[in-house]
C-alpha positions as CSV (number, residue, x, y, z in Angstrom):
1,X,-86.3,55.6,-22.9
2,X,-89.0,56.4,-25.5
3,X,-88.4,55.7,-28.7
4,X,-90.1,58.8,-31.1
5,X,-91.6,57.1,-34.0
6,X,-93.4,61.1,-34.6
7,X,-90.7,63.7,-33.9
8,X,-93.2,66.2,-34.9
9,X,-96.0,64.8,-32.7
10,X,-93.8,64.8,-29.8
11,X,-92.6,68.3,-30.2
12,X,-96.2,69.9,-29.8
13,X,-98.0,67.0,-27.7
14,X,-98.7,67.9,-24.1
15,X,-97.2,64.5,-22.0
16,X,-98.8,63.1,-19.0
17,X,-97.2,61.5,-16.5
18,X,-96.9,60.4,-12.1
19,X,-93.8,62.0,-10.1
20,X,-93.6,60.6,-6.3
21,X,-90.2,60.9,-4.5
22,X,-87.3,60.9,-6.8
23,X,-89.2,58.9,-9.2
24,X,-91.0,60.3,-12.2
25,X,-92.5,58.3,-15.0
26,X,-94.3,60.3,-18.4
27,X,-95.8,59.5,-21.7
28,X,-96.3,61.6,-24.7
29,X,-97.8,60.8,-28.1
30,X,-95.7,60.1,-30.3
31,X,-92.6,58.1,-28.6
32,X,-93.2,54.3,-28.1
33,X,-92.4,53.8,-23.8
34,X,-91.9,56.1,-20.7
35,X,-89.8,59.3,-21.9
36,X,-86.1,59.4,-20.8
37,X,-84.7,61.6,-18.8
38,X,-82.9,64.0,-21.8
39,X,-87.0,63.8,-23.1
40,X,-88.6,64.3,-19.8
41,X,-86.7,67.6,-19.2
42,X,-87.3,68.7,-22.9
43,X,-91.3,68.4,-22.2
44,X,-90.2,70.5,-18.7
45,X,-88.5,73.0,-20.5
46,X,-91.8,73.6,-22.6
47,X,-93.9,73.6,-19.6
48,X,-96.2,70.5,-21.4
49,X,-96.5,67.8,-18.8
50,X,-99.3,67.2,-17.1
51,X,-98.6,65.8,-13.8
52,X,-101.3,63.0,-12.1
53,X,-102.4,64.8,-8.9
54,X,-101.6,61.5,-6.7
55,X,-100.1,58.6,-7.5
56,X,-102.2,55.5,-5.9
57,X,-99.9,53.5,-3.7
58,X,-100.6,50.3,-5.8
59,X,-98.4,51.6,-8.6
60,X,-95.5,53.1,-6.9
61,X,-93.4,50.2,-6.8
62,X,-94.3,48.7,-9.8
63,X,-93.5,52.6,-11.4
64,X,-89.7,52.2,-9.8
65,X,-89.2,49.1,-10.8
66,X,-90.2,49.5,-14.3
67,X,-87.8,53.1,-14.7
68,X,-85.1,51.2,-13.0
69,X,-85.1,48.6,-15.6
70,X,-86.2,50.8,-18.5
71,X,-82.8,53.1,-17.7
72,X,-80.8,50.2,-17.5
73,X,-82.6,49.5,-20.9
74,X,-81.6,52.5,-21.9
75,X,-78.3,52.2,-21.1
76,X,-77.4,49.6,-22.4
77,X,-79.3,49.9,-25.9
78,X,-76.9,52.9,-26.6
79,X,-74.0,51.2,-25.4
80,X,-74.9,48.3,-28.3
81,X,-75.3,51.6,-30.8
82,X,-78.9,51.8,-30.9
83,X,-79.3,48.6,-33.1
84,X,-83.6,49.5,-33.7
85,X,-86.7,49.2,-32.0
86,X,-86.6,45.2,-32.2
87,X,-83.3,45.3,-30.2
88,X,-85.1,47.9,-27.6
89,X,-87.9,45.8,-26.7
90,X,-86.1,42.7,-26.0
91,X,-83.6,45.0,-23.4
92,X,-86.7,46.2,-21.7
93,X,-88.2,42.5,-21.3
94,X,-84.8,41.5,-20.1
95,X,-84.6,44.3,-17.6
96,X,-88.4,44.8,-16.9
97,X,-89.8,41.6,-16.9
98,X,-87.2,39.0,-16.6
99,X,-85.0,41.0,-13.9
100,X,-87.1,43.2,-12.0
101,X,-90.6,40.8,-12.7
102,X,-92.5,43.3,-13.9
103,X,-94.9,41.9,-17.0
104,X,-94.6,43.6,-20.2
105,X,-95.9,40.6,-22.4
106,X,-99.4,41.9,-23.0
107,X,-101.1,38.0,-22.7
108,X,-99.4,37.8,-19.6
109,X,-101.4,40.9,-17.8
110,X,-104.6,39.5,-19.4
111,X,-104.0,36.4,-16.8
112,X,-103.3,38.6,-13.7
């Protein structure tokens, strides 16, 4: 789920994003993360998604891990009422990182 720190930035922003099998995976300026489902089909709905041609093989695993986790994020970040942004990024380390091992923590990727 993306968190939109510039509603009006989203609204008019074209998003960009890979879609292989039932996965699909887009950014947009103006929201913090991968869009959610609810935002993905808004951007549909506007016809203002740009879709990656291919998606190299390298990154489709690491793409489904990282939604799996991020709805699971999502999921249970509105179960606890939405609690902030703070609360948000520590459910998708949890889910990302520390349950599916996919590295979020920026220093980390520096030493892969």
């Amino acid at each position: 789920m993306g968190i939109i720190i510039d509603e009006d930035l989203y609204k008019i922003a074209t998003a960009h994003g890979y879609r292989f099998d039932d996965t699909e995976m887009v950014w947009c300026a103006g929201v913090v993360g991968a869009l959610s489902p609810s935002q993905r089909k808004f951007k549909k709905a506007q016809g203002k998604i740009i879709w990656e041609e291919s998606t190299p093989e390298s990154l489709k695993e690491r793409i489904k891990k990282f939604q799996e986790g991020a709805d699971e994020a999502e999921e249970r970040y509105n179960k606890e009422g939405r609690p902030g942004i703070k609360r948000w990024l520590e459910l998708i380390k949890e889910e990302v990182e520390e349950k599916r091992g996919i590295l979020v923590d920026e220093k980390k990727h520096l030493k892969e």
